[in-house]
C-alpha positions in Angstrom: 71.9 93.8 97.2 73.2 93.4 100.6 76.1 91.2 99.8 77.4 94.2 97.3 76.5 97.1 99.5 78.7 95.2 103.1 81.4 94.5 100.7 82.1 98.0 99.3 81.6 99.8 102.9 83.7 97.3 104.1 85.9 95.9 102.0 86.9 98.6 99.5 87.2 100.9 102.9 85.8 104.2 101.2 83.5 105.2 104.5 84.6 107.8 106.5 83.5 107.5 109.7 86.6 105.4 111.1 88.8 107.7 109.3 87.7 110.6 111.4 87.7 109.0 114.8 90.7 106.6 114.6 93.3 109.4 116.0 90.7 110.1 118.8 90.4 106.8 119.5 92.2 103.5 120.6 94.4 103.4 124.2 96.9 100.8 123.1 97.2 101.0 127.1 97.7 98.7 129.1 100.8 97.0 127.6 104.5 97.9 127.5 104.8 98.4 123.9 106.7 95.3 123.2 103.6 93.9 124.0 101.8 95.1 121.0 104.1 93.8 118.9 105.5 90.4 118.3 109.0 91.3 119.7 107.1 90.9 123.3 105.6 88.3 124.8 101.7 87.7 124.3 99.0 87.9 127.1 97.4 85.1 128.0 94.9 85.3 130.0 92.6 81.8 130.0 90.2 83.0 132.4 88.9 85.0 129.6 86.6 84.0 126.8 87.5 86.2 123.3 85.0 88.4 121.7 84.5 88.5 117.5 83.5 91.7 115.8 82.6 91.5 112.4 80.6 93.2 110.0 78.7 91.0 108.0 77.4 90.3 104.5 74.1 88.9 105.5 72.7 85.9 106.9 75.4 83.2 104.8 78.7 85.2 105.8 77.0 85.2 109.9 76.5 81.7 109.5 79.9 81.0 108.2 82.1 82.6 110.7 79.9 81.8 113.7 80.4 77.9 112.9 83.5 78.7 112.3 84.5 80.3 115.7 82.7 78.0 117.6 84.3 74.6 116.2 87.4 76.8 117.0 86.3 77.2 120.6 85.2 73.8 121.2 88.3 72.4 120.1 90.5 74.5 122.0 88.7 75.4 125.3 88.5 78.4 125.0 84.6 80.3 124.6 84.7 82.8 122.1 81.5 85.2 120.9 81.0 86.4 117.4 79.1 90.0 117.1 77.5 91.2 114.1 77.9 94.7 113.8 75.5 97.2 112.5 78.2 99.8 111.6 81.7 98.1 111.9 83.7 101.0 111.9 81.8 103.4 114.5 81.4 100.0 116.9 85.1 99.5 116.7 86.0 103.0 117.1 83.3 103.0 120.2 85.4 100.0 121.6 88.3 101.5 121.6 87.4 104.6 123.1 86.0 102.8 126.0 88.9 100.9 126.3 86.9 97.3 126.0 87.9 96.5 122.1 86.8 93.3 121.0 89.6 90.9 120.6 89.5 90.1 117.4 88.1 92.4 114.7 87.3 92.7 111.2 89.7 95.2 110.1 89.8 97.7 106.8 93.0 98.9 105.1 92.1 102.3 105.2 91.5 102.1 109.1 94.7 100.0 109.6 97.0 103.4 109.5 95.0 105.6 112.2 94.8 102.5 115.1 98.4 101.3 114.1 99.8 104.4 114.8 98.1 105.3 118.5 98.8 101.8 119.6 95.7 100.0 119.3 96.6 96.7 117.5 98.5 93.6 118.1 101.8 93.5 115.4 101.6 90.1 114.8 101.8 89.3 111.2 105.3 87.6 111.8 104.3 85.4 114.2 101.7 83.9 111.7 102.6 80.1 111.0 101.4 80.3 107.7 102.8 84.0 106.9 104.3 83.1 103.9 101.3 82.2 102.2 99.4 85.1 101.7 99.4 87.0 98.5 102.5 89.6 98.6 100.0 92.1 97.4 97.4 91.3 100.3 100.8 91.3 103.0 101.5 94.9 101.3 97.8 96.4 102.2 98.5 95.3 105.9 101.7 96.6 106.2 102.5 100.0 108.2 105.6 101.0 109.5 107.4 98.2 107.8 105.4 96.3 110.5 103.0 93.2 109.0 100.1 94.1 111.5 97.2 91.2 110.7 96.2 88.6 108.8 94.0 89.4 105.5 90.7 87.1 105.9 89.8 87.3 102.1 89.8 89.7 99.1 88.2 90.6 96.1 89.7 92.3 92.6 87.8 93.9 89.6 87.4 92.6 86.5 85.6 92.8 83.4 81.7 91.3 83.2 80.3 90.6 80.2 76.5 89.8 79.1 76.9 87.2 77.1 73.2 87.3 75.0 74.0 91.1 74.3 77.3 90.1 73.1 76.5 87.6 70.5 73.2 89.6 69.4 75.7 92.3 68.4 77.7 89.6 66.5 80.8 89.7 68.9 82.5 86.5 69.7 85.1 85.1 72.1 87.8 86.5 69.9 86.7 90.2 70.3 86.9 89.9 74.2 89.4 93.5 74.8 92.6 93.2 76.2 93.4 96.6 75.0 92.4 99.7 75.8 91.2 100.3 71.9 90.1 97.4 72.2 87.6 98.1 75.0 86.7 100.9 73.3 85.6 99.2 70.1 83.4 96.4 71.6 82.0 99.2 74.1 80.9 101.1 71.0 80.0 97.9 69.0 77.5 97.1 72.3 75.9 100.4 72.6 72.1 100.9 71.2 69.4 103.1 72.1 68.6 100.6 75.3 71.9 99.8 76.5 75.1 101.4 76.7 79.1 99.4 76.4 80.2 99.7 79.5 78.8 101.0 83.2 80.5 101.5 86.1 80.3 103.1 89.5 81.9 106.7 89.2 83.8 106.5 92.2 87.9 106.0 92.5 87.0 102.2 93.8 86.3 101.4 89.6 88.2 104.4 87.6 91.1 103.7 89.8 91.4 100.7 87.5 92.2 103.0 84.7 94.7 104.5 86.6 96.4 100.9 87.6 96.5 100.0 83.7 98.2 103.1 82.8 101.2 102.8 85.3 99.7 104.9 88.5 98.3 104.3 92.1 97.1 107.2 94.1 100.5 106.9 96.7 103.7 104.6 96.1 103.6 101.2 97.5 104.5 101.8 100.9 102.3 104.9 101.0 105.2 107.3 101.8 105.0 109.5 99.1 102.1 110.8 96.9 101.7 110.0 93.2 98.3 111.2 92.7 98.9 113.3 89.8 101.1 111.6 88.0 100.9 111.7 84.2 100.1 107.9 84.1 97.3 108.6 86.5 96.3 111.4 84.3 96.1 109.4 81.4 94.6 106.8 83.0 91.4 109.5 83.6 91.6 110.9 80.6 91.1 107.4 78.7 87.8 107.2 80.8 86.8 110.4 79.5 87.1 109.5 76.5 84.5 107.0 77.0 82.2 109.0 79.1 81.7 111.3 76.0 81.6 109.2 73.1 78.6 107.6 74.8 80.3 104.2 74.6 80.7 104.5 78.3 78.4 106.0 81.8 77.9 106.3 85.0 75.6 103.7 86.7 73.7 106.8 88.3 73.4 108.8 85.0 71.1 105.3 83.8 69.0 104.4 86.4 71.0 101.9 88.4 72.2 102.0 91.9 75.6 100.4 90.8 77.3 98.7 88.0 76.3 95.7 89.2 72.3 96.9 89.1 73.1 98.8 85.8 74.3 95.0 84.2 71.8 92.9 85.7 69.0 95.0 84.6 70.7 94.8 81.0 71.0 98.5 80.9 74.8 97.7 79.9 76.0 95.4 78.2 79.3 95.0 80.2 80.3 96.4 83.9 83.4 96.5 86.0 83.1 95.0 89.6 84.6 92.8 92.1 83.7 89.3 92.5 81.0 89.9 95.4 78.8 90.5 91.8 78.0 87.1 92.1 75.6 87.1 94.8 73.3 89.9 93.4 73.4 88.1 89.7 72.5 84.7 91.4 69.6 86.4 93.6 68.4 89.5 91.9 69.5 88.7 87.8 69.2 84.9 87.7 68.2 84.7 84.1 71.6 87.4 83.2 73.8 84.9 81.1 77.5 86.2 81.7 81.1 85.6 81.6 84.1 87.2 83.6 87.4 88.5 81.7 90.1 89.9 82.8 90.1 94.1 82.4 91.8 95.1 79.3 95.5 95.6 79.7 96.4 99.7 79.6 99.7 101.5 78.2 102.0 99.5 81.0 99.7 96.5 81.2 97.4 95.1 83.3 96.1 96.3 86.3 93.0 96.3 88.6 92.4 97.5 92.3 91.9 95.0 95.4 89.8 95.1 98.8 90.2 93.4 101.8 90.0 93.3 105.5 92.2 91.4 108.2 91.4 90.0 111.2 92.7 92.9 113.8 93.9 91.9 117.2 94.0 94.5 119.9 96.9 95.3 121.6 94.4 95.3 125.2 93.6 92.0 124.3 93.8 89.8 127.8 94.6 86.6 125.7 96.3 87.6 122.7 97.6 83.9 122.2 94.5 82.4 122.1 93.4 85.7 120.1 96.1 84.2 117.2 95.3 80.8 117.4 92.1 81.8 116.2 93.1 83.7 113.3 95.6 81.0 112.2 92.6 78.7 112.4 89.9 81.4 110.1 92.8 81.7 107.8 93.4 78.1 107.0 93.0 76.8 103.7 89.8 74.8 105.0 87.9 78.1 106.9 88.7 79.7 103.8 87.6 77.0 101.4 84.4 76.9 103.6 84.3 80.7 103.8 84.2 81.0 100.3 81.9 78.1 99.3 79.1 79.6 102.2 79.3 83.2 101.3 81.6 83.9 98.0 84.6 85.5 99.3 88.3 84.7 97.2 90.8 82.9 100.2 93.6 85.3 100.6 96.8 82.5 100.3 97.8 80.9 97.9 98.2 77.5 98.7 93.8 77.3 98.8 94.3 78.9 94.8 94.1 75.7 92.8 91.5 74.4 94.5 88.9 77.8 94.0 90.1 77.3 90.9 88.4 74.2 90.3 85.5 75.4 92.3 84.6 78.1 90.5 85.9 78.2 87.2 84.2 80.7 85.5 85.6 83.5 88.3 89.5 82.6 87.4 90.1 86.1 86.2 89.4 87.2 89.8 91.6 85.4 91.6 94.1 85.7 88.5 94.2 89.3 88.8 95.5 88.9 92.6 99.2 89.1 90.7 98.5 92.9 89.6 96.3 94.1 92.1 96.8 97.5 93.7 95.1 98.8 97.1 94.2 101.7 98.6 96.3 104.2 100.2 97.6 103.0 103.9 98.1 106.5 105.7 95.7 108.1 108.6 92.9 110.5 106.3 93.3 108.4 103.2 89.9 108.0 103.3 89.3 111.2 103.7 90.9 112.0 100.6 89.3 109.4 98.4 86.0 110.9 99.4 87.2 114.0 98.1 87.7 112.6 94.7 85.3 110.4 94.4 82.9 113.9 94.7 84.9 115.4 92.2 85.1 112.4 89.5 81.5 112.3 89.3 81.8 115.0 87.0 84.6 114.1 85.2 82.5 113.8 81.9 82.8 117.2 81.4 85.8 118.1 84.2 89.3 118.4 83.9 91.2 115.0 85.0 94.5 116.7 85.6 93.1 119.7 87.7 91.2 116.8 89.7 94.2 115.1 90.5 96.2 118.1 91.1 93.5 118.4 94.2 94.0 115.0 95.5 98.1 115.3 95.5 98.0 118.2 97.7 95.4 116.7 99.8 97.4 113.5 100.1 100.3 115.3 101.0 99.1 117.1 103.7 98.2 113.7 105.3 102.5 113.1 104.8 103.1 116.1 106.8 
């Protein structure tokens, strides 16, 4: 379970203890402030070697990156150390505040807003040879200000897992895969027995928010300026998962035993389970004898839609040898690192010109990478993650709750953060 349990602290950004000592922390001193952005010119100090911070997976994503920065190092001259650690975003925050940030950093979306805004990172997205080959939607998540701050490293989207024994014992076949809300909803019934249920999911905003996506809404508009929380599509979006919840056709991972959706469908206490491709890991070490496919989630009243989660390689703005400090990240996000990255430890490269070639790696994922067109992130704006705490406390009782009075909550709480 420690592949899935790294990747949603860190990658779908919903812990809070960044979020609540970002404006506390970070100097961005130092530096004029042309500096910390790519208008000036970089620092570059040799007689310094650059340090990694990264919070890691487990023992194949360590691995990875340390061979990784040190072909990097030995190639260019320049020594460079890779960190693990043990909480990422208190470390970082800790660094910061001492005014000794690592150089290069793992880096969430939701803690992007907070050190952007006081300074602390390295604008540098432009100057990126190979800019124009991440995914618009992964540029969009690292984007404050107007200002493309980092680099995305990798992502991951949800989709739609099906167990593939439970499917045919209930006499479903390919052609009854949903790509329709109704349709979701029949097979979900269709799948349900006295030992399993359709469909389970996590009952957090990282998973409903899906719901949301399909039926036209996202939590704040795409640059994050203005909050859309309770929007009727949003609403409606809620209200089809309540629908599920209480025809029975669809629960909660917690209210059947299971950690997560991932748990709740490996121990075949579902049939089916929304989650992000960092599934794989678990199925291949904990449910090895699970037979499953991967579709893509059922399209909603304005189509398809799903939710993404990333990091990016941070640079701080204190940096001594910010060139060197992008040399590397050009180098981690090159279609071979990322290849390698993804073969060693699972993640999905984050340009497009490595997409083919995942493709034919790993086949049976497609609708992962696929949904990389559609995909929505989470709010960029200092408390976001704050907010989405909020809700996530109130949608675990959304079964019996009242989705537009839940949303009505997370607009005004949103909207404070505007002010």
């Amino acid at each position: 379970m420690q592949r899935r349990n790294s990747r949603l602290l860190i990658g779908a950004g919903l812990t809070v203890v960044g979020a609540l000592t970002l404006s506390a922390c970070g100097s961005g001193s130092g530096f004029s402030s042309d500096s910390a952005t790519t208008g000036g010119e970089l620092t570059s100090d040799s007689s310094q070697g650059l340090s990694v911070l990264i919070g890691s997976s487990g023992d194949a994503e360590t691995a990875a990156v340390n061979a990784a920065v040190a072909a990097w190092a030995k190639t260019s001259g320049t020594n460079a150390e890779v960190s693990v650690a043990s909480d990422l975003n208190q470390q970082l925050a800790q660094g910061f505040a001492a005014q000794k940030p690592a150089d290069v950093f793992y880096l969430s979306t939701d803690a992007l807003a907070g050190y952007a805004s006081n300074g602390s990172l390295l604008t540098y997205g432009d100057n990126l040879a190979n800019k124009d080959d991440f995914y618009p939607s992964l540029v969009s998540a690292f984007t404050y200000d107007g200002e493309f701050y980092c680099a995305p490293k990798d992502f991951s989207t949800l989709q739609l897992l099906i167990n593939t024994d439970l499917w045919a014992q209930a006499g479903l076949t390919d052609a009854d895969i949903p790509t329709t809300w109704n349709e979701l909803a029949t097979v979900s019934a269709t799948l349900t027995t006295d030992s399993q249920v359709g469909l389970a999911l996590g009952s957090e905003y990282a998973r409903l928010g899906a719901f949301m996506a399909q039926a036209g809404g996202s939590l704040m508009n795409e640059d994050s300026t203005e909050a859309t929380a309770n929007s009727p599509e949003n609403v409606a979006g809620l209200e089809y998962a309540q629908t599920l919840l209480n025809d029975g056709v669809m629960s909660y991972a917690s209210e059947i035993g299971a950690g997560w959706g991932g748990e709740a469908f490996g121990k075949q206490l579902s049939a089916m389970t929304i989650e992000g491709n960092w599934i794989t890991g678990a199925m291949t070490n904990d449910f090895p004898d699970v037979n499953y496919t991967v579709a893509e989630l059922p399209a909603g009243p304005e189509g398809k839609g799903t939710l993404q989660f990333t990091n990016c390689w941070g640079i701080a703005a204190d940096s001594p040898n910010q060139t060197a400090a992008l040399n590397l990240v050009e180098q981690l996000t090159s279609k071979d690192a990322q290849l390698t990255f993804s073969e060693e430890f699972g993640p999905m490269p984050s340009i497009m010109s490595a997409a083919a070639e995942w493709k034919s790696a790993n086949p049976t994922l497609i609708p992962f990478l696929d949904g990389a067109d559609y995909a929505q992130g989470v709010p960029i704006v200092q408390g976001a993650a704050d907010v989405v705490s909020d809700l996530n406390a109130q949608l675990e009782s959304l079964k019996t709750g009242n989705a537009q009075a839940i949303l009505d909550s997370t607009q005004k709480n949103l909207q404070a953060l505007l002010k």
